[in-house]
C-alpha positions as CSV (number, residue, x, y, z in Angstrom):
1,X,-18.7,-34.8,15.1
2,X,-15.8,-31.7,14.5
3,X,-16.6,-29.0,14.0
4,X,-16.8,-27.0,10.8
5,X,-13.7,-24.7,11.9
6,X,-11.4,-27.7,13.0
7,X,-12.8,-29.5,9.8
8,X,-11.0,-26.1,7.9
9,X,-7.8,-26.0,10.0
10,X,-7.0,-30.0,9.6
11,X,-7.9,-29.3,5.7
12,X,-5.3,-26.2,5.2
13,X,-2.9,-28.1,7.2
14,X,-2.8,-30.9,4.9
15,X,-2.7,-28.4,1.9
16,X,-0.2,-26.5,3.3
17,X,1.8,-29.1,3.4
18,X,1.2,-31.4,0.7
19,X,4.2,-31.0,-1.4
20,X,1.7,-31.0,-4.8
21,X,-0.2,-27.9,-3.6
22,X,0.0,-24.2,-3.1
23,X,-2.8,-22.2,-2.0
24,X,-6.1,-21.7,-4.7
25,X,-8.5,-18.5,-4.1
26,X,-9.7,-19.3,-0.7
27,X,-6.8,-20.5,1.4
28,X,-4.3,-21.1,-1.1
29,X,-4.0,-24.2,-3.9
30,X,-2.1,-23.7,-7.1
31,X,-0.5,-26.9,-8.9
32,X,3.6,-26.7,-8.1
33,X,4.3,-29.6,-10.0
34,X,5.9,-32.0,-7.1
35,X,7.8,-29.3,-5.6
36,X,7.9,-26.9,-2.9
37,X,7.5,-22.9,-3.1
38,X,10.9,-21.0,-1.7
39,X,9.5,-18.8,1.2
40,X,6.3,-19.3,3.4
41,X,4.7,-15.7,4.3
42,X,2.6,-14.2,6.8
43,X,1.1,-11.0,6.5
44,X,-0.4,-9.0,9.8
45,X,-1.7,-5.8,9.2
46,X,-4.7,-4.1,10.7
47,X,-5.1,-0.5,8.8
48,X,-7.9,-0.8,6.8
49,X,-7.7,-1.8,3.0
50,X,-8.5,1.7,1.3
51,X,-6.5,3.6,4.1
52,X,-2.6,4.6,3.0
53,X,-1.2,2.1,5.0
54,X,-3.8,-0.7,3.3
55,X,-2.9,0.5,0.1
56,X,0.9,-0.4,0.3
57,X,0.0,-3.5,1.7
58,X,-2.3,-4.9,-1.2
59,X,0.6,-3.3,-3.5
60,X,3.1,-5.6,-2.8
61,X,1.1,-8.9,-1.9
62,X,-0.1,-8.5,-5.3
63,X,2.8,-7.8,-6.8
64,X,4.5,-10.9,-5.2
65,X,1.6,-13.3,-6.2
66,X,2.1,-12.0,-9.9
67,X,5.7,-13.1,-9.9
68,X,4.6,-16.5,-11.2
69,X,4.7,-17.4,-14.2
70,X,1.9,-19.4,-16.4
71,X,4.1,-22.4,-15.9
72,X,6.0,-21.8,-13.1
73,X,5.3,-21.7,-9.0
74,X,5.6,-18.4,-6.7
75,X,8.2,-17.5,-5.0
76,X,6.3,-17.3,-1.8
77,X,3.4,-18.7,-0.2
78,X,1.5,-15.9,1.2
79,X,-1.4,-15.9,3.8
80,X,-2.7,-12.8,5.5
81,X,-4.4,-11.9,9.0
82,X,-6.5,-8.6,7.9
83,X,-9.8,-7.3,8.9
84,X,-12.4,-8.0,7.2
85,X,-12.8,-5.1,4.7
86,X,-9.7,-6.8,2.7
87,X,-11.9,-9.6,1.1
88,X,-12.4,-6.9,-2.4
89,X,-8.8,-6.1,-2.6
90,X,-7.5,-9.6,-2.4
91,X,-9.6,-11.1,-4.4
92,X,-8.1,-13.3,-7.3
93,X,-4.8,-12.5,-6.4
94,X,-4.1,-15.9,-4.6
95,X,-3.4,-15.0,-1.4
96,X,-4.8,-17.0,1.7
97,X,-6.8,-14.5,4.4
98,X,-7.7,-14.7,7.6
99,X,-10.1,-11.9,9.2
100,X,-9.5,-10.2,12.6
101,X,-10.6,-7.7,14.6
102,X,-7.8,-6.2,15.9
103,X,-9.3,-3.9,18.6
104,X,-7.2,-1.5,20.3
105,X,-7.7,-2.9,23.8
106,X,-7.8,-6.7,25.4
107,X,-8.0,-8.0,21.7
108,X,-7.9,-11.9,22.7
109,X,-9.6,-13.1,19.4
110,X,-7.0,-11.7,17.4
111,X,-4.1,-13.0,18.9
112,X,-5.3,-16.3,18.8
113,X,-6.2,-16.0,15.2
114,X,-2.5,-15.1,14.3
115,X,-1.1,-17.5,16.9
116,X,-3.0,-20.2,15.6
117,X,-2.2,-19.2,11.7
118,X,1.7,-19.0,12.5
119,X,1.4,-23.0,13.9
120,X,-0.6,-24.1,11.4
121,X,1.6,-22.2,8.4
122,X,5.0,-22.4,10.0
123,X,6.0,-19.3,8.2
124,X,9.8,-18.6,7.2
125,X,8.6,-15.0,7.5
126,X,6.2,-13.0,9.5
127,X,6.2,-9.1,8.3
128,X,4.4,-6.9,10.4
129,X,2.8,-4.3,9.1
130,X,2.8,-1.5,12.0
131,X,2.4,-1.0,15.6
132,X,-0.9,-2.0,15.8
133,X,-0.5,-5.8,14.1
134,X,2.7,-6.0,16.6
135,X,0.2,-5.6,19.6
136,X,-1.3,-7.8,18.5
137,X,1.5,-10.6,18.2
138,X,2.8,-12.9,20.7
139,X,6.7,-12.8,21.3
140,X,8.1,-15.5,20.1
141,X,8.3,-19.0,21.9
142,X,11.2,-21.0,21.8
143,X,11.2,-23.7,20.2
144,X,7.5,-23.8,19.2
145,X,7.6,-21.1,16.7
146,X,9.3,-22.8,14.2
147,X,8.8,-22.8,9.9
148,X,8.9,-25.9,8.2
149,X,12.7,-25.3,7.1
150,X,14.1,-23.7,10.1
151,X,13.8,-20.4,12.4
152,X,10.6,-18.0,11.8
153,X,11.7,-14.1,11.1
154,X,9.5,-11.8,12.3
155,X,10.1,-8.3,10.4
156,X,8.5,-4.9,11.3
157,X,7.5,-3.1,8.6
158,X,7.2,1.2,10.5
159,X,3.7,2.5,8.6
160,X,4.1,5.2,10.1
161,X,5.3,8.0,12.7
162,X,4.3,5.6,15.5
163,X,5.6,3.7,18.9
164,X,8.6,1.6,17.9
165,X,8.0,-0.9,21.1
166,X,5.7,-2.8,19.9
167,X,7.8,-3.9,17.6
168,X,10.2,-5.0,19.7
169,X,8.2,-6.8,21.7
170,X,6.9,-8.9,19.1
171,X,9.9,-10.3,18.7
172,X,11.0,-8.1,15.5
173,X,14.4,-7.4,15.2
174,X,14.6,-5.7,11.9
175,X,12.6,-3.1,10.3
176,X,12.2,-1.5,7.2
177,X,10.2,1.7,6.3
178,X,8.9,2.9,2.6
179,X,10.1,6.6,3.2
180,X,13.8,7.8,3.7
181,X,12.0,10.3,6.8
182,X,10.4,7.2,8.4
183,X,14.5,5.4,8.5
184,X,15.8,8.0,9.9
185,X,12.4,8.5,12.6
186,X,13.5,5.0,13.7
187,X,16.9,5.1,14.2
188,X,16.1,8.6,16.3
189,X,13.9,6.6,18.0
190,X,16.6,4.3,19.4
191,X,15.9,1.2,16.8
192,X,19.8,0.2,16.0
193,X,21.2,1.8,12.7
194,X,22.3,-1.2,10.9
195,X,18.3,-3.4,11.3
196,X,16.3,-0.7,9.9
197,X,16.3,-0.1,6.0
198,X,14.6,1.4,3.2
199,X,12.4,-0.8,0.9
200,X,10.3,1.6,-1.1
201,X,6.5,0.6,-1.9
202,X,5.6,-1.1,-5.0
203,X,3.2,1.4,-7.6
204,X,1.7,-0.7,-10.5
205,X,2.1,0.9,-13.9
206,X,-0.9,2.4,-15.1
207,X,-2.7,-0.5,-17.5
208,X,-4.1,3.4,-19.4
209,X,-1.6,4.1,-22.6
210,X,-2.2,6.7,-24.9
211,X,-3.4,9.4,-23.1
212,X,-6.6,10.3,-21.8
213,X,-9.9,8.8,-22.8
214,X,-13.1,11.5,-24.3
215,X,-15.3,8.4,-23.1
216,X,-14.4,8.5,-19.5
217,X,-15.8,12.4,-19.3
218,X,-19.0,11.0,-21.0
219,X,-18.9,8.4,-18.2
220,X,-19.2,10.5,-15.0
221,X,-21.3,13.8,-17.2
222,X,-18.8,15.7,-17.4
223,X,-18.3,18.2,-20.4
224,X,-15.0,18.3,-22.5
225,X,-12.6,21.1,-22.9
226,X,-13.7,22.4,-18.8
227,X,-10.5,22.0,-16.5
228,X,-10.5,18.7,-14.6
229,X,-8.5,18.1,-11.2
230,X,-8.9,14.2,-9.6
231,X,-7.8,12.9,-6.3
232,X,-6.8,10.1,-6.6
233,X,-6.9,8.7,-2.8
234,X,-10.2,7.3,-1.0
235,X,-8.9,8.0,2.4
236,X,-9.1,12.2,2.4
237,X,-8.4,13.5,5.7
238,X,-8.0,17.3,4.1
239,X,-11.5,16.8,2.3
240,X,-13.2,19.6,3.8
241,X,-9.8,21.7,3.2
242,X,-10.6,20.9,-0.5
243,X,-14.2,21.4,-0.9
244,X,-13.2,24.9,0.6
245,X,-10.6,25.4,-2.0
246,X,-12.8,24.5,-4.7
247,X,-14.9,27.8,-3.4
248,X,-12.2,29.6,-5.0
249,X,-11.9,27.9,-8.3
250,X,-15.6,28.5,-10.0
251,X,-14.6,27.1,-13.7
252,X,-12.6,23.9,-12.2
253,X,-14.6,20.6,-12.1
254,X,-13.2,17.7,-9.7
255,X,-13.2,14.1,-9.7
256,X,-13.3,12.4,-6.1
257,X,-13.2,8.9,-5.1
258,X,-16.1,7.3,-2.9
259,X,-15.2,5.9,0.2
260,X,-17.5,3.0,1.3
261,X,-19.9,3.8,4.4
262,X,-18.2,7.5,4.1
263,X,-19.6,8.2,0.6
264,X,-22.6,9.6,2.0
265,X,-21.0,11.6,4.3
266,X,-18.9,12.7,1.4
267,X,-22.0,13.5,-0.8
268,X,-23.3,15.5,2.0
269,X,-20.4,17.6,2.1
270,X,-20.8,18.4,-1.3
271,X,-23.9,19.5,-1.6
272,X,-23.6,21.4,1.7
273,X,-20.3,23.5,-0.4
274,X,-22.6,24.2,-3.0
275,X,-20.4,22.3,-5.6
276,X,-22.6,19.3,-7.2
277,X,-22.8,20.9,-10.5
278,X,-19.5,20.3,-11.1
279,X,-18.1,17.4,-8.3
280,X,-18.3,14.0,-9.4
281,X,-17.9,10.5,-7.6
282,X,-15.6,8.0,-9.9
283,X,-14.7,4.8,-9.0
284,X,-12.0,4.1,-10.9
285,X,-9.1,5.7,-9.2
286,X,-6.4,5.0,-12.3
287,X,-8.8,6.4,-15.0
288,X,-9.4,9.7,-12.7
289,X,-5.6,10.5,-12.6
290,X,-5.1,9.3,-16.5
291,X,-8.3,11.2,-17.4
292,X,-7.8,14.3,-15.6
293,X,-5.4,17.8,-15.9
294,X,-3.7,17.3,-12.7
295,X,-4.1,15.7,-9.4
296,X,-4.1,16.4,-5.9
297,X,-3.0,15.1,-2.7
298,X,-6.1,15.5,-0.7
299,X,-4.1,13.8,2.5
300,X,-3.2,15.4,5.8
301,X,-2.2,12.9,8.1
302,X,-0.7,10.5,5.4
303,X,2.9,9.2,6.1
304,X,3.9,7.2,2.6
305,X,3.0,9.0,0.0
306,X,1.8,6.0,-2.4
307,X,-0.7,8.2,-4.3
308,X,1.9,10.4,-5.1
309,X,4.2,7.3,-7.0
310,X,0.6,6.7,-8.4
311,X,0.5,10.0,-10.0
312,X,4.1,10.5,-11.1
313,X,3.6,7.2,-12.8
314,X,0.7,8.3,-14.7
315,X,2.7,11.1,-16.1
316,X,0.3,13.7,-14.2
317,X,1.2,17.2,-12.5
318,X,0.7,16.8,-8.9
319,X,-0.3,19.2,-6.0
320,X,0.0,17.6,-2.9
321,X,-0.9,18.8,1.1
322,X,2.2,18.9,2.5
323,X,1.9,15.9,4.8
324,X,4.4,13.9,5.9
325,X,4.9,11.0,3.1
326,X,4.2,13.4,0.5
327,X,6.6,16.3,1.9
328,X,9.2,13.5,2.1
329,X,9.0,12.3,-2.0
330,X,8.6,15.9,-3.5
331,X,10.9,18.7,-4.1
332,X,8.7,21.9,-4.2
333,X,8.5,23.0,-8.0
334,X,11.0,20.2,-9.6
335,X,8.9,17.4,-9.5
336,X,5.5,18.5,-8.0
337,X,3.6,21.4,-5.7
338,X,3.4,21.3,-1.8
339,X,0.6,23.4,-0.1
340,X,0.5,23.7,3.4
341,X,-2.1,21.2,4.9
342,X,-4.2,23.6,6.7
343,X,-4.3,26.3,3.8
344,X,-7.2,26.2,1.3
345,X,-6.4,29.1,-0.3
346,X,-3.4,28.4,-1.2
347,X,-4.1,25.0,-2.7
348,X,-6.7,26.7,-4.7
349,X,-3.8,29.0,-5.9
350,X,-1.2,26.1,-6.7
351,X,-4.1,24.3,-8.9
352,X,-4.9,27.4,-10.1
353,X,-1.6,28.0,-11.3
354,X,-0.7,24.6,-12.9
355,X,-3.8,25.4,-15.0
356,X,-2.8,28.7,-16.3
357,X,0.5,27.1,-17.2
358,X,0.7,24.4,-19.0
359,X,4.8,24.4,-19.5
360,X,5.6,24.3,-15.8
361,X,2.4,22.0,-15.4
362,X,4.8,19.6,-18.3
363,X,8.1,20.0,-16.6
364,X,6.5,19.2,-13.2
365,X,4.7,15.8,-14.9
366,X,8.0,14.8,-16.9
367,X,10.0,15.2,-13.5
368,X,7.8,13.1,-11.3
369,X,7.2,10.5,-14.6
370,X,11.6,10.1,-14.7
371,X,11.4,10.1,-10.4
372,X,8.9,7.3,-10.7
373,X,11.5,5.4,-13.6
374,X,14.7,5.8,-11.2
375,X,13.4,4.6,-7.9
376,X,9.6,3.5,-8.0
377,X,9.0,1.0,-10.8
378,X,6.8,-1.8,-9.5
379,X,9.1,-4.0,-11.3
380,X,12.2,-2.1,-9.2
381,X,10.6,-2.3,-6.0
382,X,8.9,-5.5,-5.9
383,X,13.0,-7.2,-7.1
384,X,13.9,-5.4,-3.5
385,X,11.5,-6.7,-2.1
386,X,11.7,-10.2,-3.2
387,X,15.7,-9.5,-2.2
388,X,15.6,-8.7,1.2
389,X,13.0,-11.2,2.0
390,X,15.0,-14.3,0.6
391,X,17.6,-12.9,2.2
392,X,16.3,-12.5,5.6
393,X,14.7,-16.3,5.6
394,X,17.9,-17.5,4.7
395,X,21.8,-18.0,4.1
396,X,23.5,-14.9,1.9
397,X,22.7,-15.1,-1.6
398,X,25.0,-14.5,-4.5
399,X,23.8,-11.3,-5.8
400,X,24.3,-11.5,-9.5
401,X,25.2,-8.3,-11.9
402,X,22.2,-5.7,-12.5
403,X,20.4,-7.0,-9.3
404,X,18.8,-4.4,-7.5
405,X,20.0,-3.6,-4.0
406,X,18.5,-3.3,-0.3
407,X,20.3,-1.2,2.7
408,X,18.9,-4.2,5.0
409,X,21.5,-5.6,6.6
410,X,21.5,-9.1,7.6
């Protein structure tokens, strides 16, 4: 008798091929009326889903599985190879997963997972997202590796300020990074000017209109008319930095976001600073930074920036650590506040000062609002996006008037 698992692989096989069929909820199946979808993609990423790198990640697989419309197919079939924290952030949004466990260090299982997923989907694409999901990647094999319409492309997307080899060795001979900085990192790095581009992360608008909500301050106790900062990021590797900066600010309350398994650390922490009279957990991320006065950047070690697009697109002042992805998207005092990452005193001065003024705290919020309309729009960045990759998969396409462009070259 088969097994269960071989029992799954021969069914997604069929389904994957079926020319009626796209994938549903669990592995992929949506009616595409007797015709096939345009690109097949493969996702490998093994950052966790909250973490900054995650975040950008779910972004745009979301973004690209909302391109259909109620009568018409996706542009791409997507499947992903993600560990298994990913299972909350995908859900609903159509796209196939595959868990892994991506360990640092003779990580057999998961190479055979993604080896197994690229035979049985025959991708036209495979984008890796950072160094990590490229060690985990077989190079190529000639003449095996094959999509169902030709050659598979194997892209490396850079997360980050790391190795550049890995890439290479997975058989990736183009990359693209969502920071200007990160570009040029790469191309210092030896990776050939003309394969490595800028494609900048996709940022939902907030679904919030109309300003904030009195209801939401009900929600999480806390009192109206008081100052309220959020942070709008669940991965905080400057939290302690900002518990000690709240020290300074006595009349300031703040809205964090839990963190899984960490929350209790983070409650810990809390009550340790002295601050749970006026600290509050909120799980809604988009209603903190629509709710709140400002937001901060709570990040030291985070190399994109995506909660800063977040904020700008809210319409919300923003004080950021001056990290790497955040130090790269603001100017200092035109479109937001940088802090040095290691300073708590003078973040509590920068909050403290957007609070007292409310005028530069309005120029700062309409300058990162009209950033976020110029460059950042999901609708902007997920066109680029759907660009480069149709472009990469296949022959030149005529690019009609008003299309947004791409510095990949190809």
């Amino acid at each position: 008798m088969a097994s269960p698992w071989i029992a799954e692989r021969a069914g997604l096989c069929t389904r994957l091929n079926d020319p009626e069929t796209l994938f549903d909820a669990d592995c992929g199946t949506r009616s595409l009326k007797g015709r096939l979808p345009l690109l097949r993609c493969l996702h490998l990423c093994a950052a966790p889903a909250a973490s900054p790198q995650g975040e950008t990640v779910v972004a745009l697989l979301s973004a690209l599985a909302a391109m259909a419309g109620e009568d018409s197919a996706p542009p791409f079939i997507q499947r992903a190879v993600v560990s298994a924290d990913w299972a909350p952030a995908l859900s609903g949004s159509g796209v196939g997963q595959r868990t892994a466990p991506y360990r640092s260090f003779m990580d057999l299982v998961t190479r055979r997972r993604i080896a197994d997923e690229i035979a049985i989907v025959r991708p036209d694409l495979v984008l890796i997202w950072g160094a990590e999901a490229a060690r985990a990647l077989d190079r190529p094999r000639p003449g095996l590796d094959r999509a169902a319409n030709g050659k598979t492309v194997r892209l490396g997307i850079l997360m980050g300020y790391e190795d550049i080899a890995p890439f290479a060795h997975a058989g990736a001979r183009r990359l693209v990074a969502p920071t200007q900085d990160l570009v040029d990192y790469a191309r210092e790095q030896g990776w050939p000017p003309d394969e490595v581009g800028l494609l900048a992360p996709v940022v939902p608008e907030p679904a919030t209109t109309g300003g904030p909500s009195p209801l939401a301050r009900q929600r999480w106790d806390t009192p109206e008319g008081v100052d309220l900062v959020a942070v709008p990021a669940r991965d905080r590797s400057g939290t302690a930095l900002l518990l000690d900066a709240w020290a300074e600010l006595p009349d300031v309350w703040l809205w964090l976001l839990p963190y899984g398994r960490r929350t209790k650390r983070l409650k810990k922490a809390i009550r340790q600073a002295g601050l749970t009279d006026r600290v509050r957990l909120v799980d809604d991320a988009e209603t903190a930074v629509t709710t709140a006065d400002l937001a901060v950047i709570a990040r030291q070690d985070d190399p994109i920036g995506l909660p800063v697009i977040s904020c700008w697109a809210a319409g919300r002042p923003t004080v950021a650590l001056a990290a790497p992805g955040p130090a790269a998207l603001i100017g200092h005092d035109r479109d937001g506040l940088l802090v040095a990452p290691d300073d708590p005193h003078a973040l509590a001065l920068a909050v403290d000062r957007l609070l007292v003024d409310p005028l530069q705290a309005d120029r700062l919020a309409a300058a990162g609002r009209t950033a976020y309309e110029q460059g950042y729009t999901a609708a902007k960045a997920t066109e680029r996006w759907q660009l480069t990759l149709e472009v990469l998969a296949g022959p030149p396409l005529a690019k009609k008037p008003g299309d947004a462009g791409t510095d990949i070259r190809v």
